[in-house]
Each structure stands twice: as structure tokens, then as C-alpha cells.
N, C-alpha and C positions, 0 to 999 in steps of 0.2 A: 682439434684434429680435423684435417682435412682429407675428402674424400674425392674422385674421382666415379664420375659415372661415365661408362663408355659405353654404349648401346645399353646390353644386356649383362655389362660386367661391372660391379661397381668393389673398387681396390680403395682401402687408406692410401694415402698419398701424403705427400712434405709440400710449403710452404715457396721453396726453389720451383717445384714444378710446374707450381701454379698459376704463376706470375710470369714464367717462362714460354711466350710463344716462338713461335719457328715454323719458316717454310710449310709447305701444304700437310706435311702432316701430322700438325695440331689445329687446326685452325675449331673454335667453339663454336658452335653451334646457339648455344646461349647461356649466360652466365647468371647465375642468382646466389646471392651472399644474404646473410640474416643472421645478426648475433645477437644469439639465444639470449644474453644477460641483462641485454635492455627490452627481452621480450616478458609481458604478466600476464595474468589470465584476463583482464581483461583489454588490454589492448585490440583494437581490431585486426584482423589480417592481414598479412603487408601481399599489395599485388604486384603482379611483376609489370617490369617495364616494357613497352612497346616495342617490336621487333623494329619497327619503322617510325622513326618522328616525322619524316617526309612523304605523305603519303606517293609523292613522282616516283620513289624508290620500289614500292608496288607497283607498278602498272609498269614499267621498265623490267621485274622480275617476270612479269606475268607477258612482257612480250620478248623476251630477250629468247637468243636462238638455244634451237635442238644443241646437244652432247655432238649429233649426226649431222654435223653441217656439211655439207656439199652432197649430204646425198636426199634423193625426194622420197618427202616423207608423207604420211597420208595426212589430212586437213580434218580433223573429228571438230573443232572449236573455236570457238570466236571470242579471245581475250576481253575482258571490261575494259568499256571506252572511259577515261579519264573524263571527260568531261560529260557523261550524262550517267553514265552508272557507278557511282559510287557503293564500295560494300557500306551496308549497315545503315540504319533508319535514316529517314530520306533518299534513301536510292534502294539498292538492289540488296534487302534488309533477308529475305525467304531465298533459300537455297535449298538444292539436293543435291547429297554424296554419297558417290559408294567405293570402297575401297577393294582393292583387289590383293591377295596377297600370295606369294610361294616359299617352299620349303627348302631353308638350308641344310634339315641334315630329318633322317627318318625316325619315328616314332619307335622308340627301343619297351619291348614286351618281354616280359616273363609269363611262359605258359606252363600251366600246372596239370597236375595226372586230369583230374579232374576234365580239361577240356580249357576252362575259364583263362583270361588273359591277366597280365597286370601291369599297367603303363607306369616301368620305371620313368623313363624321359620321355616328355610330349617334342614332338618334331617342331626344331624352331623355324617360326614365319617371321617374314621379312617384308615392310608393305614394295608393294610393284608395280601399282597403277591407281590412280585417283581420279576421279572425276565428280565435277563440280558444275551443275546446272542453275541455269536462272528461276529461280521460281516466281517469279512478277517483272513487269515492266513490257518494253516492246518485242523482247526478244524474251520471250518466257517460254523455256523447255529447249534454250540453246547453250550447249555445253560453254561453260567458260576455259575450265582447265581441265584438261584431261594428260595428265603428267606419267609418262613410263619413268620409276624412279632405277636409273644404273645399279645393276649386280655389280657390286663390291666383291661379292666370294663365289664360290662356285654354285650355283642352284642341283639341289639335290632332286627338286621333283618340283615343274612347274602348277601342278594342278588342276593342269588346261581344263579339266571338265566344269569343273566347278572357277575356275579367276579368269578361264579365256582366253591366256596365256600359252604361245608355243615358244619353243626354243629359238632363240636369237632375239627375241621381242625386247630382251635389258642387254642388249653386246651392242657397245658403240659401233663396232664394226659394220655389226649385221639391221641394225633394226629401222625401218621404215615407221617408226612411231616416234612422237615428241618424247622424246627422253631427256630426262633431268638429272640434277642430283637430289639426295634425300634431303638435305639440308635448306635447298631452292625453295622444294613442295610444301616443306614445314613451316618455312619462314611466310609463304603465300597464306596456308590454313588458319597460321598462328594471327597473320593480320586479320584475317574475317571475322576469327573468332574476336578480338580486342576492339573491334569494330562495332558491334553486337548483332553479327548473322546470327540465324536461325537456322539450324542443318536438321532437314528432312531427310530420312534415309529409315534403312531396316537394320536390326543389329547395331546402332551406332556403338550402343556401349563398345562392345566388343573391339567394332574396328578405331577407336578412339584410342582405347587400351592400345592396343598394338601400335598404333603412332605414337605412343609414349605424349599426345598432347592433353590438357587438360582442357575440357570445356564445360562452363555452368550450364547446371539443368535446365536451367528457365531457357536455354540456346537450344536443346537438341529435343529432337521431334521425331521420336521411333515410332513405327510403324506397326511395329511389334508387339507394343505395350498398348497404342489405340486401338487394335481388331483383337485385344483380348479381353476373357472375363476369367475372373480368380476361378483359381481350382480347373481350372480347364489347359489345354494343351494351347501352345503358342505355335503361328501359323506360318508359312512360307509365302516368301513376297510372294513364288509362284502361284500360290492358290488364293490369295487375297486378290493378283491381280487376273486369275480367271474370274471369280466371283464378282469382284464386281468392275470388273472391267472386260470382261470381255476377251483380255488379251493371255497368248499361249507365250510364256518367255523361258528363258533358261530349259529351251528342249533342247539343244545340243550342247549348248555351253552358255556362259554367262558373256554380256557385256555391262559393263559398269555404269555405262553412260545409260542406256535402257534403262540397268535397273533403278539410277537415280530420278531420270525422268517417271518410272511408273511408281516411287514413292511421291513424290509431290502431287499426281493422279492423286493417287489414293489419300491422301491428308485430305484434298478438296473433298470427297468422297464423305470423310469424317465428318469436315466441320458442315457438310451440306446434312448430316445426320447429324448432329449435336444441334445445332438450329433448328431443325425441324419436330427434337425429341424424340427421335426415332431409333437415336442408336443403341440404346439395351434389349430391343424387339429385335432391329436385323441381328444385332449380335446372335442372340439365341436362334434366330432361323438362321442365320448359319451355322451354328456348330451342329445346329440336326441336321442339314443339309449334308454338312461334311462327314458324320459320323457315317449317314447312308449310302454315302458316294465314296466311304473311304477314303476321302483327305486328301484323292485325282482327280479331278475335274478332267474326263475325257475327250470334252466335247464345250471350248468355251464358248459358243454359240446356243447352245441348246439350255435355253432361260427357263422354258415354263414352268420347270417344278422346284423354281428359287427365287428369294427376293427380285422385286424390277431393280433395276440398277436406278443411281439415284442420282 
């Protein structure tokens, strides 16, 4: 039996269809075959193939033009140089990303006498913007990719407060940002990952999930899981990156690129506390800090009655 996965729709399908490409609107994304009959329990796990045998076909992706050509678009990023930054050990191996996403269609509730709500359908997201910072080498904390992926369907509600996102930012027509296609973005991530980057960031599970990409744990580096302690509440880049950095971010809205540069901050932060044996003491003087401060940092300048930054 053959199946069909199309985004978020996965149909049985026949054997004609499969085989059958055409014109722009079939083209794969990525193909993976495995027949179950010569697989046993102990066989290893079969890995998938490389999006790119060539790595030139990279760095051609990664500088090939906007959706928006002819029109001037804003400069967030400085593609990897082929010949000194290679992704993954030996070159440009530590990276941060943050993804941004919007909603195609709204969160459908049932409310009861009561008051209480109850999420038949969660409002589907669709990723929108990615960005991808150097975390070593010469240029370290300069975005590499910063990719707006094109609205395919109508957007129901950009999210601007939270993804930074206004209206026209995914309309080839309209938008002054590097825009892509999703397929472009994925094919860019999928090589870093096969590569063996390391992605610093907050939430990665999360925004990984929603890229429908797979990547191995020993690669991804949350932020989320290192400034926490069990049984305790899990913390916002915002307030991890008041505490110990000093910096006031996502007060109006989010940008992606920020927030990826103050994850790779904050990792240094870590490992300069895991080195020194320090980090289960700060830990605890921050969650009493936070309990007392209630969990806003009003005031990221005003240190005294908190760990010294490290």
C-alpha cells in the first residue's frame, strides 16, 4: 500500500500516481522508500539520503534570488562563503535558529455553561520565517539565512505580536524581505542538519515539529531544557535573556534573528556555568529571584539583588 503525505494531509494512494511526476504541481519535496519485508528487529536503521551530493548546489541555494526580484528588499544576512565556511565540523559546525510561524485558519472552541473552554481544532501554523546565525568563526552572531517562506494559502492571522510578521511580508507582490519557497528553506536546513550542525535555539522541539524536519538529539541545543530544573516551571528566552544578560527583547514584538543570536548568548552563559560548577546554585538563585520578581524582570539593568552575570 501506498501512501501519500501532502503537508498535513496524508491519503492511500496507487502505484500510477507515484511514479507519475508533472509540471509544477507535483514536484517532491523528498522521497523515501523502505520495504518493511527485508526489514528485522535487528537490522540498524536505514538513514536517509542527502538532499545534496554536491555541496555547490548549497551555497547556489543559499544565494540564489528573492520570489521578489526587481524589487529592493531589506539586507538582514550574509549567505556562507563556500570556500571558508563550510556547514558542520570543520567549519561553521554551532548555529542559532528561530522560526517564526502564522496561522492559517482559527482555533475552533466549545464553551460550556460552566464558563470553561474546549479546543475542538487547534489553529493550523504554517512556518514563515527562519533564521539561521553563525555561532563561531569570524563572523559569529551574523545571520546566514534569514528566509520569508511564500503564503501558499490565504493567512488567517499573522501573529505579529508574537512572529513579527505584518501583512504583505509572504505576497510576492508586496514584500521587501528575502522570500522563498518552503521547499528551498527545507532543503537549506535539511543539509545542515546532514552535515552535523548543532542548532542553538529555544523551543526547538516545537519549532522542529512544525517543519515536519527530523533532527538527532545529540544536534539540538534548547535553551529551555539548559536554564531548567525538574519540577520547576520552564522559562522565557525573555527572561533568561534579562537575567543574565542584561537584555530587554520581544517588548513589542519578536524578531527571529535577535532571538537566535541571544540563544547562542545564553548557551556561552551555560557552558561558562557548567565549567565553573556553578550551574545548580545560579539555577536556584534564579528561580527565587524569579518567584520574587514574579517571572518580569522590570528593570534589565538593575543587578544587585541577582546573580553577577557570568
Amino acid at each position: 500500500q501506498w501512501y501519500l503525505f501532502n503537508d498535513f494531509c496524508v491519503t492511500p494512494t496507487h502505484e500510477k500516481d507515484v511514479l507519475q511526476m508533472f509540471g509544477h504541481r507535483k514536484v517532491p519535496c523528498m522521497l523515501f522508500f523502505m520495504k518493511t519485508s527485508s526489514m528485522d528487529s535487528n537490522s540498524p536503521a536505514l538513514k536517509s539520503s542527502p538532499v545534496f551530493t554536491n555541496e555547490e548546489k548549497f551555497y547556489q541555494l543559499c544565494n540564489d534570488k528573492p520570489l521578489t526580484l526587481g524589487m529592493q528588499i531589506k539586507s538582514t544576512f550574509t549567505p556562507l562563503n563556500s570556500q571558508s565556511e563550510r556547514p558542520g565540523p570543520g567549519g561553521i559546525k554551532l548555529v542559532g535558529i528561530d522560526c517564526e510561524f502564522v496561522a492559517l485558519s482559527k482555533t475552533e472552541k466549545d464553551l460550556h455553561a460552566d464558563g470553561s473552554e474546549t479546543i475542538i481544532k487547534a489553529a493550523r501554523l504554517v512556518l514563515a520565517r527562519v533564521s539561521v546565525v553563525r555561532g563561531e568563526g569570524p563572523k559569529k552572531g551574523v545571520c546566514c539565512i534569514d528566509d520569508y517562506v511564500r503564503a501558499v494559502e490565504p493567512v488567517y492571522d499573522y501573529v505579529t505580536r508574537y512572529s513579527g510578521l505584518k501583512e504583505g511580508d509572504l505576497d510576492v507582490g508586496r514584500s521587501r524581505h528575502y522570500l522563498t519557497t518552503l521547499k528551498k528553506t527545507y532543503m537549506k536546513l535539511r543539509y545542515m542538519v546532514d552535515q552535523g550542525c548543532h542548532f542553538v535555539g529555544h523551543g526547538l522541539k516545537k519549532d522542529f515539529q512544525m517543519i515536519n524536519i527530523t533532527v538527532p538529539p545529540d544536534q539540538i541545543i534548547d535553551t529551555v531544557e539548559l536554564f531548567w530544573l525538574k519540577h520547576q516551571r520552564k522559562l522565557s528566552l525573555r527572561f533568561l535573556a534579562a537575567y543574565f544578560l542584561d537584555k530587554d527583547i520581544q517588548g513589542i514584538t519578536h524578531d527571529s534573528i535577535e532571538d537566535a543570536q541571544i540563544a547562542l548568548e545564553l548557551y556561552e552563559v551555560y557552558r561558562s556555568l557548567d565549567v565553573s560548577n556553578k550551574l545548580n546554585e545560579t539555577l536556584l538563585e534564579m528561580y527565587r529571584w524569579g518567584r520574587l520578581n514574579k517571572w518580569e524582570p522590570k528593570q534589565t539593568g538593575a543587578k544587585s539583588d541577582r546573580a553577577p552575570k557570568q
